[in-house]
N, C-alpha and C positions, 0 to 999 in steps of 0.2 A: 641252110635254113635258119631266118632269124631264132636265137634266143627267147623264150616266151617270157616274159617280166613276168614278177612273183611281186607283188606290193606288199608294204607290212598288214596292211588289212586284211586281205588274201590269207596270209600265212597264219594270220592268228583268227580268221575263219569269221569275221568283223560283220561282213554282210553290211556294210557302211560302203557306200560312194566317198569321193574325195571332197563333195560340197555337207557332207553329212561331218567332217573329221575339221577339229580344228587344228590338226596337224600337219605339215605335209607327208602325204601318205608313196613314202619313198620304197624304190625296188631294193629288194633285200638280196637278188641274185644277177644282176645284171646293171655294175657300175654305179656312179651317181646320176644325182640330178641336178640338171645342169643352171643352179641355184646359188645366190651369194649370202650372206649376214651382213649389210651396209651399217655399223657404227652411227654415223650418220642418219640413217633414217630410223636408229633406235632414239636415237636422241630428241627427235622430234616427236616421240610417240609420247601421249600422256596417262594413260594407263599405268597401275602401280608396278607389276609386272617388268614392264619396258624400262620404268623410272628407275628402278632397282638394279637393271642391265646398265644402262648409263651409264649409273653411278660407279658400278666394278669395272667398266671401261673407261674411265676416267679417272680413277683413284689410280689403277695399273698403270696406266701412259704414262701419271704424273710422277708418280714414283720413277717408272723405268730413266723417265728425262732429268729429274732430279740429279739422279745417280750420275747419269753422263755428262750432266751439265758441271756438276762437283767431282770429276774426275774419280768417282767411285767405281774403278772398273770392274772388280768382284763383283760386286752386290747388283749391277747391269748386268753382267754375264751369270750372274746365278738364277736371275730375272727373265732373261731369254729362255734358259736351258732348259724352263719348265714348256713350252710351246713344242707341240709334237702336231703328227699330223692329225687331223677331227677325223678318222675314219668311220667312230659309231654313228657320226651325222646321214652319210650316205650322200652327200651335198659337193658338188664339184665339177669338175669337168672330165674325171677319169672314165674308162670304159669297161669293160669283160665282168666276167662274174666275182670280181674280189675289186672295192674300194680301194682306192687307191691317194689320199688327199695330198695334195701338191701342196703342204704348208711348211712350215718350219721343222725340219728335223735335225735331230743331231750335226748331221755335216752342214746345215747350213743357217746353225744359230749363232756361228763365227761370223759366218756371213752377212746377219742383219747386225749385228754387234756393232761390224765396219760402217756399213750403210751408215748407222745414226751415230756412232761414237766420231766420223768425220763429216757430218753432215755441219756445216757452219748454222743451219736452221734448227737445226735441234742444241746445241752447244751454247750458241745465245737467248733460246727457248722463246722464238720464233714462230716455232711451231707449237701448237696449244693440244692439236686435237691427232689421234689416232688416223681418221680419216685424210688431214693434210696430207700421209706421207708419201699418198698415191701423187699430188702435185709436185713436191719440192723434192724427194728422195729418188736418187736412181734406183733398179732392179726391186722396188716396191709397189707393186701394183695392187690391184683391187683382189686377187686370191689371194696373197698373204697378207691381207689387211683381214679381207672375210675368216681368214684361217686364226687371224690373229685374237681377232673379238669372242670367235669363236670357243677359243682357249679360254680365252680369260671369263666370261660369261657361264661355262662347262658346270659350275655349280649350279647354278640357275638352272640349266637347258635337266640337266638331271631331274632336280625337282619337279618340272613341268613334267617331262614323263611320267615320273613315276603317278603323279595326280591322272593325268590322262588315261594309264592304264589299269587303275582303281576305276576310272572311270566307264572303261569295256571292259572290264573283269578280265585283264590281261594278265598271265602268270608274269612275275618276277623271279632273277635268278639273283646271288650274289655274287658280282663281278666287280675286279678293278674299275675303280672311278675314272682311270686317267686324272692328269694331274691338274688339279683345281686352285686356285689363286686366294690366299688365307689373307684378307685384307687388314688384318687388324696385327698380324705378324710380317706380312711383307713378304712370302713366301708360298710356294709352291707345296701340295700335300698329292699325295694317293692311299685314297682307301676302298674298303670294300662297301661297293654301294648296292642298290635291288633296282637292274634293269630289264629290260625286257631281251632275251636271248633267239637271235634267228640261226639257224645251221654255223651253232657254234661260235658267231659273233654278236656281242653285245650291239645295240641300237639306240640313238639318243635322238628324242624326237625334236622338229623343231617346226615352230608354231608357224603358221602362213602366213600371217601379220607380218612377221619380219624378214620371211624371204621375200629375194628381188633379183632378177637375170642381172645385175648390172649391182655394182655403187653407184653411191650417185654425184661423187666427186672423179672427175676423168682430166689429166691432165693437158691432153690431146683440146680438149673442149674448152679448156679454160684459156689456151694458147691461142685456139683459132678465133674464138669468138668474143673475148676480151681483152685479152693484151696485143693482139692485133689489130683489134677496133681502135684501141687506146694509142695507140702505133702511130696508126694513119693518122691521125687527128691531130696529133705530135709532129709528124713528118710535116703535115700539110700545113700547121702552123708557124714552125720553121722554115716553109719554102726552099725543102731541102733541094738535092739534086734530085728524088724517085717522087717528087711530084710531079703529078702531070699536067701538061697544058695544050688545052684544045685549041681550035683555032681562030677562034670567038676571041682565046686570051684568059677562058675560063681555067681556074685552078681545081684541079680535082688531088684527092687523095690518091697514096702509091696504091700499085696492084697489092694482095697479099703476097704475089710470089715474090715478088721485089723485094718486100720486108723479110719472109721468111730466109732469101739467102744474107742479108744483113744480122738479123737476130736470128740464129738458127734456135730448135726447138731441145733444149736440154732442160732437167728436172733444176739442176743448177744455175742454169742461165735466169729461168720461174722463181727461183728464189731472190736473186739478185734482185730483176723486175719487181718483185711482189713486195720487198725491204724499201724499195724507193715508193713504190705506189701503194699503199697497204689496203688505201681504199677502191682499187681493184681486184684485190684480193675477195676483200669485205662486200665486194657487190655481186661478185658470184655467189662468193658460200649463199647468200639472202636468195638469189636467182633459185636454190636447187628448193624452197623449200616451199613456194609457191605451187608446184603442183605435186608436194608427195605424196603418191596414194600407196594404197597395198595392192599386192597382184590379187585379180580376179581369180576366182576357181576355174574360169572357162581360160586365162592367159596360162596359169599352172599344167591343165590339160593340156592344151593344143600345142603349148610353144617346148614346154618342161618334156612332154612326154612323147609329141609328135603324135601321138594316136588316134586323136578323136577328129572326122571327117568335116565336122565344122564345129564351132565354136560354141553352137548351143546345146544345151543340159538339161535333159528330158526329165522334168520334177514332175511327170502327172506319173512315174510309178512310183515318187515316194508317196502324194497323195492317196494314189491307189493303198497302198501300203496300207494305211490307217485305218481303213473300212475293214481291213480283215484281222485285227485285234480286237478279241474279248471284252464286254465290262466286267471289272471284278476283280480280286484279289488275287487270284489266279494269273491273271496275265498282266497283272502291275508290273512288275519289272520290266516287260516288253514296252509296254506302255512308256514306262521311261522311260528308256535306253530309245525308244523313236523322238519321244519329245525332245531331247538333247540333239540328235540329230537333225533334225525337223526344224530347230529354234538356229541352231547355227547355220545351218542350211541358207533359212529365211535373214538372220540379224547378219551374218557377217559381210563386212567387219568393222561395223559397230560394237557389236557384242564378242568378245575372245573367253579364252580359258576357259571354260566352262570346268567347274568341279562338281560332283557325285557328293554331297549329303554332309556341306561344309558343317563342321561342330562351331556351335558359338557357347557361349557364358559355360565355360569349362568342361562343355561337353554333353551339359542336360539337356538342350534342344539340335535339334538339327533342321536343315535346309536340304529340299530335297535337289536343286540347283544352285551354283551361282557362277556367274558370268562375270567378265568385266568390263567397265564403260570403255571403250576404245573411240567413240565416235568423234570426228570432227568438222560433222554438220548432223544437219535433219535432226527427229527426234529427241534421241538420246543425247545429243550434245545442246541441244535447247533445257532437257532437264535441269543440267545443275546452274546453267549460264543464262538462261531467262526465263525458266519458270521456278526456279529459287529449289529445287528440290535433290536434296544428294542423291546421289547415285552415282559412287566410284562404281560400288558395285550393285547390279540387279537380281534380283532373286525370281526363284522359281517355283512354285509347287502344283505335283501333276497330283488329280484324284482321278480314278480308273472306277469312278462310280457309275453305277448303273441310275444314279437317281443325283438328285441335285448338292452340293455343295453346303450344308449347311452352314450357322456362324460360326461355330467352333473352326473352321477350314478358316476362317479370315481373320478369326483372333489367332491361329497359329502361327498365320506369314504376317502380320503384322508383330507378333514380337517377335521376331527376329528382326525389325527394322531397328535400326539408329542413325544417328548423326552422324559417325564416322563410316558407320560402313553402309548407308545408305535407305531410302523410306520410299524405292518404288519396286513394285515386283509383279507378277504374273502369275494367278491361278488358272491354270490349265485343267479341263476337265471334256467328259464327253461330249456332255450337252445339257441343256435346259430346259424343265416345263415350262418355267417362270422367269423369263432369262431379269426381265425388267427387273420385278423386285431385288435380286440378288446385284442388280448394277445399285438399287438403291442403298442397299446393305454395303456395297462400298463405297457407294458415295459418302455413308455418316459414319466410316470407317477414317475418310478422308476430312472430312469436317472437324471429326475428333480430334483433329493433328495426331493420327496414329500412323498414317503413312499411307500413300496410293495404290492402288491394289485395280488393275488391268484382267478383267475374266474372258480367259478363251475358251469357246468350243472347236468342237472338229470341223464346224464350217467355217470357224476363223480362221483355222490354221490352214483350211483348206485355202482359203479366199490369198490368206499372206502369200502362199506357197507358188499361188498362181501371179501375184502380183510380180517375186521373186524372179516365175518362169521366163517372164518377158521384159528384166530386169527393171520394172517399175519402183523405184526406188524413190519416187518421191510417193506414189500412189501407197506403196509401207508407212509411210512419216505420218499423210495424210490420214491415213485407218488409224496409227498410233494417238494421233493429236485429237483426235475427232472422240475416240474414245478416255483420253483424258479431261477432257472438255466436260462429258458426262458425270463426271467427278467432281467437279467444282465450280459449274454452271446453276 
């Protein structure tokens, strides 16, 4: 009889679906999920979050290459030694009730050491990017890439936990950090950090945004579909002998099988190729990034878990949900802890991170959400790119009033606005006698140049919630825009 999966949400009694969690909400007794961390598609992300992942996987590469490129073989192999397997991720392709990560371990940090310390592409620093090494390196593929960034990122992915679990009032324990990457020392540390603990093993969460079934550099793919292109075209202009001629007299390109037993298919052979043609190289990497998106909550479900009988996500009982909370002081926290849900449910993944009661100006004000700008299109990436107005990040403030929002609620969330950290946000609340006049109180909120300020009720959230249901996603932009319009019309 199968195994019953336990999710982390589950075990910590969350009452959150997976479109509710900006996490992925992985089995804590029954292996990974069958998920990668692509380098690559963090690098594309512009979110400050991602930008700061980047950056510690690209300082690490550059060092580790440095060192082998300068014949530093210590300080390369002291560099590797800190790469173990991610078991707290829960992210892999292992099976049974205990993780198992197929990444770098002990016995096999000797092993990538060889890989890149004899790699002629790494040695003449060829190779730039962490992600390459799935093309030009033999016995490197896309899990010890995934595994690789993974390491090195491990500070990071920490921090997001532990925010997240502030964020569902998750207990922390103090546990081994595993070994985190000191950028400013060049070295490997472990210390005791406050993670979340399931039957006895720590958990490190990691955000949806960035997982992906796949990298998205494949060396297989780069083989068949452009240096075999680039092949034929070569062949064909040479008029070699595996061109073909029809009987017209017409000159056609070789088959690919012809090519392929000529150029056979080696990580080595890719690098040669790719040293002579660089701008083959250079036309895939640009190829991958034309349609990167993040996985869907419904792709997460059906493909990650196999569980769900079809693909769509039944939001009419988070809906339902909302009509049976309280107004009032009394069930504000509820209240919250829905809207956070509710808002990521509906924004993502436009909107990530969401943080619980971020402190600004050293702690005297607070923010009862904040999000961050991840989009790239519709609304929120029109914010800061054609309607002039920042927004790294978005803010949020819920009131669980029984009665209307007065101006003090809009002088609140308007200072917390600034320049750097952003001037649009969202008062959430019940509902309204007078919705009009309070749109007008933000409109001369906005006038002021004090910052845009977006009022929901439960029938907006409702309306988003529905749009969301039958993935109407420009029908969300269009409610967002229409209501900003109200602002500064």
């Amino acid at each position: 009889m199968p195994h019953q999966i336990i999710k982390f949400s589950e075990y910590f009694n969350l009452n959150k679906s997976q479109y509710e969690l900006d996490f992925v909400d992985v089995p804590i007794n029954n292996g990974d999920v069958p998920l990668f961390i692509d380098p690559y598609a963090i690098s594309k992300r512009t979110d400050y979050w991602s930008i700061e992942c980047h950056n510690a996987i690209v300082d690490f590469f550059q060092y580790l290459i440095d060192q082998i490129s300068q014949g530093n073989t210590q300080q390369a192999r002291n560099a590797l030694s800190g790469l173990r397997e991610p078991n707290q991720t829960r992210l892999g392709m292992s099976t049974g009730n205990k993780p198992r990560g197929r990444g770098i371990g002990n016995e096999q940090s000797e092993f990538l050491f060889l890989a890149l310390s004899e790699s002629t592409a790494v040695r003449t620093g060829f190779i730039k990017d962490l992600e390459e090494c799935e093309l030009l390196i033999e016995g490197i593929g896309r899990d010890k890439i995934s595994d690789i960034a993974t390491n090195i990122i491990r500070h990071k992915l920490i921090e997001y936990t532990q925010i997240q679990c502030e964020l569902w009032n998750i207990t922390l324990n103090s546990v081994p950090s595993g070994m985190t990457w000191n950028q400013d020392l060049n070295e490997w540390e472990n210390e005791y950090v406050n993670l979340p603990v399931c039957n006895s093993n720590s958990v490190i969460l990691i955000p949806k945004a960035i997982a992906r079934f796949d990298i998205e550099f494949d060396y297989q793919e780069y083989y068949q579909h452009f240096v075999l292109n680039f092949l034929q075209s070569e062949e064909l202009s040479a008029n070699s002998s595996l061109v073909r001629t029809l009987k017209n007299g017409t000159k056609k390109p070789p088959y690919k099988k012809a090519l392929k037993e000529k150029y056979p298919l080696t990580k080595k052979y890719l690098y040669e190729f790719s040293k002579e043609h660089p701008d083959i190289l250079s036309n895939y990497k640009t190829s991958k990034g034309y349609n990167l998106r993040e996985l869907s909550v419904e792709d997460i479900l059906f493909f990650a878990y196999k569980q769900e009988t079809n693909r769509s996500i039944d939001y009419n009982t988070l809906k339902n949900k909302l009509n049976t909370i309280q107004t009032g002081d009394s069930a504000a926290n509820q209240y919250h802890d829905y809207i956070i849900g509710a808002m990521t449910a509906i924004f993502y993944p436009y909107l990530i991170n969401p943080k619980k009661e971020q402190e600004i100006h050293d702690g005297r004000k607070r923010i009862d959400i904040v999000f961050q700008n991840s989009a790239h299109d519709g609304f929120f990436f029109e914010l800061p790119n054609t309607k002039s107005v920042p927004s790294g990040y978005i803010f949020v403030e819920c009131k669980n009033y029984a009665s209307d929002p007065a101006n003090p609620a809009l002088d609140q969330l308007s200072g917390r606005f600034s320049t750097n950290r952003g001037k649009f946000g969202f008062l959430v609340c019940r509902s309204f006698s007078n919705k009009d006049l309070f749109i007008q109180r933000c409109k001369d909120t906005a006038q002021d140049d004090r910052g845009f300020i977006v009022a929901l009720d439960d029938d907006d959230i409702e309306k988003l919630l529905e749009f969301r249901s039958n993935n109407n996603y420009a029908g969300i932009n269009t409610f967002l825009d229409d209501r900003f319009k109200e602002l500064v019309m």
